[in-house]
N, C-alpha and C positions, 0 to 999 in steps of 0.2 A: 483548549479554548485560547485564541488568541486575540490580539488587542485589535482594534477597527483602526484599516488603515487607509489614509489618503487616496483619493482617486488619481492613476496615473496619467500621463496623457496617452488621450487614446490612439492617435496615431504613431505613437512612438510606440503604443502598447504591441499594435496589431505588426509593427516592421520586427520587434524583438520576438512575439510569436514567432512571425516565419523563419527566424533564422533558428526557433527550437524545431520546427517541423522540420526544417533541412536538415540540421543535426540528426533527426531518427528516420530519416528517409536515407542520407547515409548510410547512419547504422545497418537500415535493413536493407542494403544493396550488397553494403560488403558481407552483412550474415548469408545471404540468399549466394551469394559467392566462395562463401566456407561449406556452406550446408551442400552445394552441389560437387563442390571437391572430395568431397569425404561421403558420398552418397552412399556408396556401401560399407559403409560404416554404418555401427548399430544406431537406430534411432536416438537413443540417449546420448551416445557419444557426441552425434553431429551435432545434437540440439546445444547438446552444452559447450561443445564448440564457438556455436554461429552465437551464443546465448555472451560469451566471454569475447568476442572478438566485436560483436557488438558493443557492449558494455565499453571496449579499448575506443571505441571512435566517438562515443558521446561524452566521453572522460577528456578527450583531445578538445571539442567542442567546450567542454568545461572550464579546460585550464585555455582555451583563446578569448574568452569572452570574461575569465576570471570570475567565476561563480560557478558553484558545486549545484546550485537549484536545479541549473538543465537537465539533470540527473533524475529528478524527481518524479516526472510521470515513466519515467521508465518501470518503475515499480507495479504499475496497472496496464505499462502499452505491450511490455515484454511477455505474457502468460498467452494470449491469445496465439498470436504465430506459430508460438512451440505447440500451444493443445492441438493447432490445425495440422501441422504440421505429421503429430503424430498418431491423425484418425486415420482410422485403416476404412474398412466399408461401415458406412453411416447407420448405425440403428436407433433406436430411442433414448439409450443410456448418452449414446456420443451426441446427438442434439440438444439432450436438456445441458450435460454440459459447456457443448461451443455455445449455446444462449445464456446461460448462466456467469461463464466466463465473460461474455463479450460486453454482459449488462451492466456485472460488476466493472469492468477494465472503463467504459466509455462513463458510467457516472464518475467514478473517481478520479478520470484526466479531467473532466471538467471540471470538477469542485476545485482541483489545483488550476486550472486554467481561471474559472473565475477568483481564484485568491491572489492569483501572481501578478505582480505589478510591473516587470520588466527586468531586464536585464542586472541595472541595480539592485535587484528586491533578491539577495539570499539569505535562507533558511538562518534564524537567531542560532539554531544548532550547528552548523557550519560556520557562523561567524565568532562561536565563545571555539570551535576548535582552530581555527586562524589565530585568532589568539594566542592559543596555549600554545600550537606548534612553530608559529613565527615563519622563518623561512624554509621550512621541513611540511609548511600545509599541503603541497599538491601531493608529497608520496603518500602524508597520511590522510588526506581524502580519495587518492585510489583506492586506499585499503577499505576504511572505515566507509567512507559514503558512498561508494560507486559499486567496490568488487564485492565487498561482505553483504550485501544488500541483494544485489544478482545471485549469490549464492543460496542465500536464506529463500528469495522467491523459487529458483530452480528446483532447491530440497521442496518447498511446498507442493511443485506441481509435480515432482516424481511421483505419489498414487495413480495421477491422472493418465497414467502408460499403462497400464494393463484394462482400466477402463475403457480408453479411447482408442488401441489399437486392436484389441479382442473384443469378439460380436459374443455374446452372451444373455439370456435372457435376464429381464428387469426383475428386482427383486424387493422386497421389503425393504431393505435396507438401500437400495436405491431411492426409494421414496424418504425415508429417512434422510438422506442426503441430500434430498430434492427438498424440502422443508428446510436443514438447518442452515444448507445456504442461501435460499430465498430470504431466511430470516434475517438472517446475517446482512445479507444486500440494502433490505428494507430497514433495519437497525442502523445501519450504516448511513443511511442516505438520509433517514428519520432525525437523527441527531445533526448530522451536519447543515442540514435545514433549518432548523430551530438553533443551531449559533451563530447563522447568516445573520437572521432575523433579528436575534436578540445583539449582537452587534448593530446592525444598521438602528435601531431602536430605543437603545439605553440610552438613558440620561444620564446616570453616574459612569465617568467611565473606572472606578474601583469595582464597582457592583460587577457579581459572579452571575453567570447561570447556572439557576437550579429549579428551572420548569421541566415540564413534560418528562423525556429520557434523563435528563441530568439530575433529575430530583432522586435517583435509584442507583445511578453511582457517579463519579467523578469523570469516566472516559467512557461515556458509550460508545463514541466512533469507532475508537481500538477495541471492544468489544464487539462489535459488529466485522473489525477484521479479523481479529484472532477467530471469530467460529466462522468465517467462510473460509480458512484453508481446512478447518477441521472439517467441514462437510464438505470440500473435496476431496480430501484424505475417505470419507467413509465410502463415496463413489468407488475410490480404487479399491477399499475393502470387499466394496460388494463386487467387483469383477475379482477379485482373484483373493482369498484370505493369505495367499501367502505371501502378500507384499505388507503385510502386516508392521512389515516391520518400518515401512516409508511413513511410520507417525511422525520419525525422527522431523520429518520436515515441519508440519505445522506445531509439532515440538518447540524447535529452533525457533520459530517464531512466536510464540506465545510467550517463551521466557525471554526474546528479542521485547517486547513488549510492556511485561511484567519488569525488569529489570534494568533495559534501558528507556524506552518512551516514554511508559508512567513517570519515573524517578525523574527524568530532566522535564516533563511537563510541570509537574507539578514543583519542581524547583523557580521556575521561571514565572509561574503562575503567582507564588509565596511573594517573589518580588514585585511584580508589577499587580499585586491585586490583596491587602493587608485578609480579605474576609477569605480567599483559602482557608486561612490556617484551620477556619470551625469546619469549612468543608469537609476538609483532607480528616477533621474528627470524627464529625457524622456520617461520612457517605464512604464505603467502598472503593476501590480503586477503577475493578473491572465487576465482579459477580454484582449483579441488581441487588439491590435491598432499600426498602424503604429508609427513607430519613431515618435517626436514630434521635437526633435534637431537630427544635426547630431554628431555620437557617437566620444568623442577623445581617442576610445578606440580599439586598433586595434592588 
């Protein structure tokens, strides 16, 4: 949950959009240019190729415009391409997927397109690590916010190769998969709607939310992402069990989540909002669970 910010100007808004759009239409000119180099090379290879060399030119984009934010929908624009990429012939299993991906990827650049304020506006997380690194932040923003982030997604969508490149019939456990990331989507988009709202609408700006999703834990949104890599993780289970072992990916990111997101949201939250502190008492971080107390946060 973060604090409600100033409206930018809008024309300045929509001139700093275009130059993120240009930024990832680069990207994907020069990926489409590595992926075609390396064509016989294995799928996975190329992808993670085009996936890394991408990453290198919106990173360039980053440090010219000097804000790590440009970065940010890369996280939702990058999974799409690579899943297209690696459909072999189209059955049921690879369509609910490429709509599933493409549902998730297009709500979530928009939630960050309507949050972003422009070229000045990056991430409070990016600016406490400017901080700390001083004149050392661009190597350690390749690391920490551009390259370890493409990787963590990458490992996510590795189930998604044996699903979308092998035709195989649909199975129970497809449909399973077909539920937890619907759910996931819907959780997702559920909660970041109700803290639009409840930003554009409060009167106190100390006072927390804790209606609707937020009443059950502390971060639905990041609950809503951690279970859509795991139900694409169960897609690739159900096309092949022997990739069983590509949980590592939505792995990597649930304790990406549990151990980094949670911990710095809720550090940030403790500062700028005193009625955390009973939240972070009564409510969960990620798993739902009703109130424990009732909230003095209103």
């Amino acid at each position: 949950m973060l604090a409600a910010m100033p409206a930018p100007n809008p024309d300045r808004r929509r001139r700093d959009l275009a130059r993120v759009a240009l930024a990832y239409a680069s990207a994907l000119v020069v990926a489409l240019a590595v992926g075609w180099a390396l064509r016989d090379r294995h799928p996975i290879l190329v992808a993670a190729a085009a996936d890394l060399v991408a990453t290198l030119v919106v990173f360039g984009f980053s440090v010219g415009y000097d804000n790590s934010s440009l970065y940010d929908p890369y996280w939702s624009v990058a999974p799409l391409p690579i899943a297209i990429y690696w459909t072999g012939a189209p059955g049921l299993r690879q369509l609910l997927i490429l709509a599933l991906v493409a549902l998730w990827g297009v709500r979530l650049t928009d939630n960050w397109v309507s949050r972003w304020r422009g070229i000045g506006d990056e991430d409070f997380r990016y600016q406490e690590i400017r901080r700390r690194t001083g004149r050392w932040y661009w190597p350690a923003s390749f690391v920490s916010i551009h390259l370890m982030p493409t990787i963590w997604v990458f490992l996510g969508l590795l189930p998604l190769y044996p699903a979308l490149a092998r035709s195989s019939p649909v199975t129970l456990l497809d449909l399973a998969a077909l539920a937890v990331t619907t759910a996931a989507i819907a959780i997702e988009a559920t909660a970041d709607r109700q803290l639009r709202i409840f930003l554009r609408t409060r009167r106190d700006p100390e006072a927390v939310l804790d209606q609707g999703l937020w009443a059950y834990c502390r971060h639905p949104n990041y609950l809503g992402e951690v279970l859509f890599w795991w139900g694409l993780y169960l897609f690739g289970l159900a096309a092949d069990p022997a990739w069983a072992w590509s949980a590592v990916g939505p792995l990597s990111i649930t304790l990406l989540f549990v151990f980094v997101s949670v911990p710095w949201m809720d550090r940030r939250l403790l500062l700028r909002h005193p009625a955390w502190a009973q939240t972070m008492k009564s409510l969960p971080a990620l798993l739902p669970w009703p109130r424990r107390r009732e909230s003095t946060a209103r």
